[in-house]
N, C-alpha and C positions, 0 to 999 in steps of 0.2 A: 688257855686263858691269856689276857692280855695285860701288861701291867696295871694297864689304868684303861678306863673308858676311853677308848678314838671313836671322835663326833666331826663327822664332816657332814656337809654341807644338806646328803642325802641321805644318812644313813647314822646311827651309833654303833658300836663294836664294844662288845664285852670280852670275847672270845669268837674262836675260827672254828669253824665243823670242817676242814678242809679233807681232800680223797689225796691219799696216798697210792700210786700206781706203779705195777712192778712187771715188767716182761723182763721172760727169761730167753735167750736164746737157744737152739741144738747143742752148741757148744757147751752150754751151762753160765756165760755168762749172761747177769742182769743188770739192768738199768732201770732208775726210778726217775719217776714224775710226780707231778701234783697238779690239782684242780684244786683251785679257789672256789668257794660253794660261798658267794655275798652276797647271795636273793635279794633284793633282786637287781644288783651292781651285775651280778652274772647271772644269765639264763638260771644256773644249776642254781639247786640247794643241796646238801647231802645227799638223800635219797635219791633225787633224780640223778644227778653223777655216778651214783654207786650202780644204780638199776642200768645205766647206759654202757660201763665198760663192761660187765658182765654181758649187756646184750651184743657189743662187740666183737668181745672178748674170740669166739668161736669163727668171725669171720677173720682174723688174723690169722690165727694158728697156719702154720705152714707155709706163711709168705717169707719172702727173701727180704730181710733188714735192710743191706744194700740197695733196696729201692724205694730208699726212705720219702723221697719225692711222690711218686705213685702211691705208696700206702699214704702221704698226706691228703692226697687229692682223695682217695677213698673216702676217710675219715670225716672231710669236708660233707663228704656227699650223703655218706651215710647218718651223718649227727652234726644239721646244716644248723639248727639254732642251737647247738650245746658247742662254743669256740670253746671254753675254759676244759672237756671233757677233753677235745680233740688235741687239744695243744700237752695236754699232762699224758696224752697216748704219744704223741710225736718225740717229746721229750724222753722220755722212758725206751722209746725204740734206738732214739738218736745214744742218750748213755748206756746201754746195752752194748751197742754196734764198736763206738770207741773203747769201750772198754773192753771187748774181746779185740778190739785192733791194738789194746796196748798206747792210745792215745789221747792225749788231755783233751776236753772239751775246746778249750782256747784255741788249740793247735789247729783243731780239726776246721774252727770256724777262720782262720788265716793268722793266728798266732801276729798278733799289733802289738800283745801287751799281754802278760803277765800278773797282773794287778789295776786295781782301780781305785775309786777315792767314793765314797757315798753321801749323800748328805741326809740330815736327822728330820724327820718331822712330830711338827708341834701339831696336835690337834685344836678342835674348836674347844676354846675353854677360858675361866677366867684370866686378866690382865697378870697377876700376879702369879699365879699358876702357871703362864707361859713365861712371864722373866725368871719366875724361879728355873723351868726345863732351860733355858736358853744360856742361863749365866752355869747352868753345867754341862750342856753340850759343849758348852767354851771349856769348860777345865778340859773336857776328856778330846778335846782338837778337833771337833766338827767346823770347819769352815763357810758350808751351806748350812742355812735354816731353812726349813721348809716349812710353813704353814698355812692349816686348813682355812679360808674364807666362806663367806658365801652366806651365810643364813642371817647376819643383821650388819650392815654396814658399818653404824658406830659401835660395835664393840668389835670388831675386827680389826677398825681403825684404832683402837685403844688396847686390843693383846697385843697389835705389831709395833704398836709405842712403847710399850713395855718391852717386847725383844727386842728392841735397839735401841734402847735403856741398857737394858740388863749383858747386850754383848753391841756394840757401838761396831764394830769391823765385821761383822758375819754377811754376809751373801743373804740378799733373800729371795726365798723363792714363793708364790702364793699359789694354790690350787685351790678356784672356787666349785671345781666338780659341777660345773651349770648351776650356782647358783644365782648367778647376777643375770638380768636384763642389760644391753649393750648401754642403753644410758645411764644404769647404775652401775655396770664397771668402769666406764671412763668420770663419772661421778666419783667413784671409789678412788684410781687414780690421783685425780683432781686435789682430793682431801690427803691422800698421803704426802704429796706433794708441799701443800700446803702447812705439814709438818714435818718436811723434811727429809721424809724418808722415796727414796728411790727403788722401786723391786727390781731385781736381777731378772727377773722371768715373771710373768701372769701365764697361769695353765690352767685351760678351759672356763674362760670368764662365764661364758653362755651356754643355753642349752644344746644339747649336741645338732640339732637338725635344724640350729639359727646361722644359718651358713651366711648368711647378711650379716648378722650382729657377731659375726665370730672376726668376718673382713673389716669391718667397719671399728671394732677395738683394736684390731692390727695396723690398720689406716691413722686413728685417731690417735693412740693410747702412749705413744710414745716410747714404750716399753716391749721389749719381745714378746711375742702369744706363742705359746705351744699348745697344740690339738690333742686333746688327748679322749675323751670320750667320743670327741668327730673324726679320729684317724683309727675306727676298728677294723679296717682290712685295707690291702692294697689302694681299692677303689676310693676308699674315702681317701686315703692321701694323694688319691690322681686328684682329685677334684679341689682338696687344700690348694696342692706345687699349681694348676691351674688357674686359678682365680685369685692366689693369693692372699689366703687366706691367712695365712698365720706364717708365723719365720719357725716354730721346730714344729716337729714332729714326736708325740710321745708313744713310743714302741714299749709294749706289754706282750710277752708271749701270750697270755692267757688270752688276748683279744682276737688272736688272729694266727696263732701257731708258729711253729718255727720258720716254715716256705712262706707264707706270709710275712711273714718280721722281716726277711733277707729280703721279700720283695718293697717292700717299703723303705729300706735302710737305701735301694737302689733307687728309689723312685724321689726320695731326699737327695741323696747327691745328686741325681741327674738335674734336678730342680733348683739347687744352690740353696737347700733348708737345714738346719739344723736338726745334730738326733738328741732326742731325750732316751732313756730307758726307767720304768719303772717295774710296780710291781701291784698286786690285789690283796695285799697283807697274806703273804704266804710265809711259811718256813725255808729253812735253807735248801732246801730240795729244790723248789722254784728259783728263788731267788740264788742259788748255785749255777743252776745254768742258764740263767739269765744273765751273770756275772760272767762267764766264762764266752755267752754272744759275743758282749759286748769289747769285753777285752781282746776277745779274738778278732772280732769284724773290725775295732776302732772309729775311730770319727765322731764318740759320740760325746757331745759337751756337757751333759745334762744325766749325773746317776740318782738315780733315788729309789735306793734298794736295799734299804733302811729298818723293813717292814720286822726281820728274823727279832733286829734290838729291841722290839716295841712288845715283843711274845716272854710272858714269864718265864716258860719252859722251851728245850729247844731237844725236842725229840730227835733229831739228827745226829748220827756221825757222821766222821769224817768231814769229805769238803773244803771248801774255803777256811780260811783263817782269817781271823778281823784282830786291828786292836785299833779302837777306835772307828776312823771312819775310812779305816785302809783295809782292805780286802786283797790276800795274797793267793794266788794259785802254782806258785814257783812247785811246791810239796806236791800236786797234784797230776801220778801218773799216767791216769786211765780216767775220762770218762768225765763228771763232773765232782766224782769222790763221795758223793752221800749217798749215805743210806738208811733204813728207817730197818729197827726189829720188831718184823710182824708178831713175834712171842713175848713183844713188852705190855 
């Protein structure tokens, strides 16, 4: 369950049906992953996720971890419309592998960094109901705001008058999830401007395959655009860094797997783009080693992996440590540190 109802732009959340995945290796050690089940944000729902690693499940048995590359490309081939399936099996193979090497996730992905910083998101909801969230993400030191846009322009423009009301210094950051047409996002713009307020970031104004109206708010908007539902695999971030589409790039494991992710993070710097990292409202299993990418690869400007704070309950051990919107991995061995008890 989730504290409170998250309403974006395409979807509401009450609670997550998410798949917890566990390979073990000959040695005996294991590593977990997660699949996001946000039908239809993701291919899966529960049951299809669940019915897919089990049908997997038998063609792994016996391969060699160490060729975590090749079992991706597998996985790819084998469960080509389930990415959120494939990436929580990659994940799970990858903390397995380090953790019988005796090696931190961070380390493994080039050891940058240690720790990161996240920033909070505000769902869609009323004006007063988001300055209340925002004037206490400010007590507890969230520096970034991030909020949901996209389903009625003036009250959008009226929750985010209210968060810079209710916290005057905070970053912000806005994810309309495709809900704006390109002349109602730089409309949208227009009007925040008009009162004042400046976004640190717009992420994904338009719909994902308006690859026109996604350049053309990048062009116009005066504000950074990150791609985030048009950047799901390598290929769509060729085609961003090429045409110029947008200044970041929003890397999600769930989107596109861990070989994917590393090719994308390459395909931004080769291009002079910006990395974001987010997440599908997952637990800390996901959102663990998606922390441990990121700190390890580096470079990236843009965290919002926030999603574990927004869950009433947080079935996880181990793992990262948080206080507030600081995320430590210095305590962290082996591996990405979480685990889930299948006997709970």
């Amino acid at each position: 369950p989730l504290l409170a109802p998250f309403t974006i732009a395409t979807a509401r959340l009450d609670h997550v049906n998410n798949v917890a995945v566990r390979v073990r290796l000959q040695s005996g050690a294991e590593g977990w992953g997660e699949i996001p089940s946000l039908h239809p944000v993701t291919t899966e729902d529960q049951p299809t996720a669940i019915a897919a690693v089990r049908q997997i499940a038998p063609q792994l048995t016996g391969h060699d971890a160490t060729a975590w590359r090749p079992l991706a490309a597998n996985l790819a081939t084998a469960l080509p419309n389930l990415a959120a399936t494939g990436a929580g099996i990659e994940m799970a193979i990858l903390d397995a592998l380090t953790t019988d090497w005796g090696v931190p996730l961070y380390q493994f992905f080039g050891g940058a960094s240690d720790h990161l910083t996240t920033d909070i998101t505000i769902p869609i909801c009323p004006p007063d109901e988001a300055g209340a969230l925002a004037a206490n993400y400010c007590e507890q030191g969230f520096e970034v705001i991030k909020t949901k846009v996209g389903l009625d322009l003036q009250d959008d423009v009226a929750r985010l008058a209210a968060i810079r009301d209710a916290y005057p210094n905070c970053a912000l950051v806005l994810d309309a999830n495709e809900g704006y047409s390109a002349d109602q996002a730089l409309v949208f713009l227009a009007t925040l401007r008009s009162e004042g307020i400046e976004p640190a970031l717009f992420e994904q104004p338009v719909a994902r395959e308006d690859w026109d109206g996604l350049g053309r708010v990048t062009r116009e908007g005066g504000v950074p655009i990150a791609a985030d539902e048009s950047c799901r695999s390598p290929q769509d971030a060729s085609r961003v860094a090429q045409g110029n589409l947008a200044t970041v790039l929003n890397i999600k494991l769930v989107k596109c797997g861990v070989v994917g992710a590393l090719e994308i993070a390459a395909i931004a710097r080769a291009a002079g783009l910006r990395l974001m990292i987010g997440g599908m409202v997952e637990t800390r299993l996901a959102m663990g080693f998606a922390a441990h990418f990121a700190a390890g690869l580096g470079g990236f400007d843009w965290i919002d992996l926030d999603t574990p704070l927004l869950l009433a309950e947080d079935p996880v051990s181990g793992g990262y440590t948080a206080d507030g919107p600081h995320y430590s991995l210095t305590h962290i061995s082996a591996g990405h540190g979480g685990t889930i008890d299948p006997t709970a």
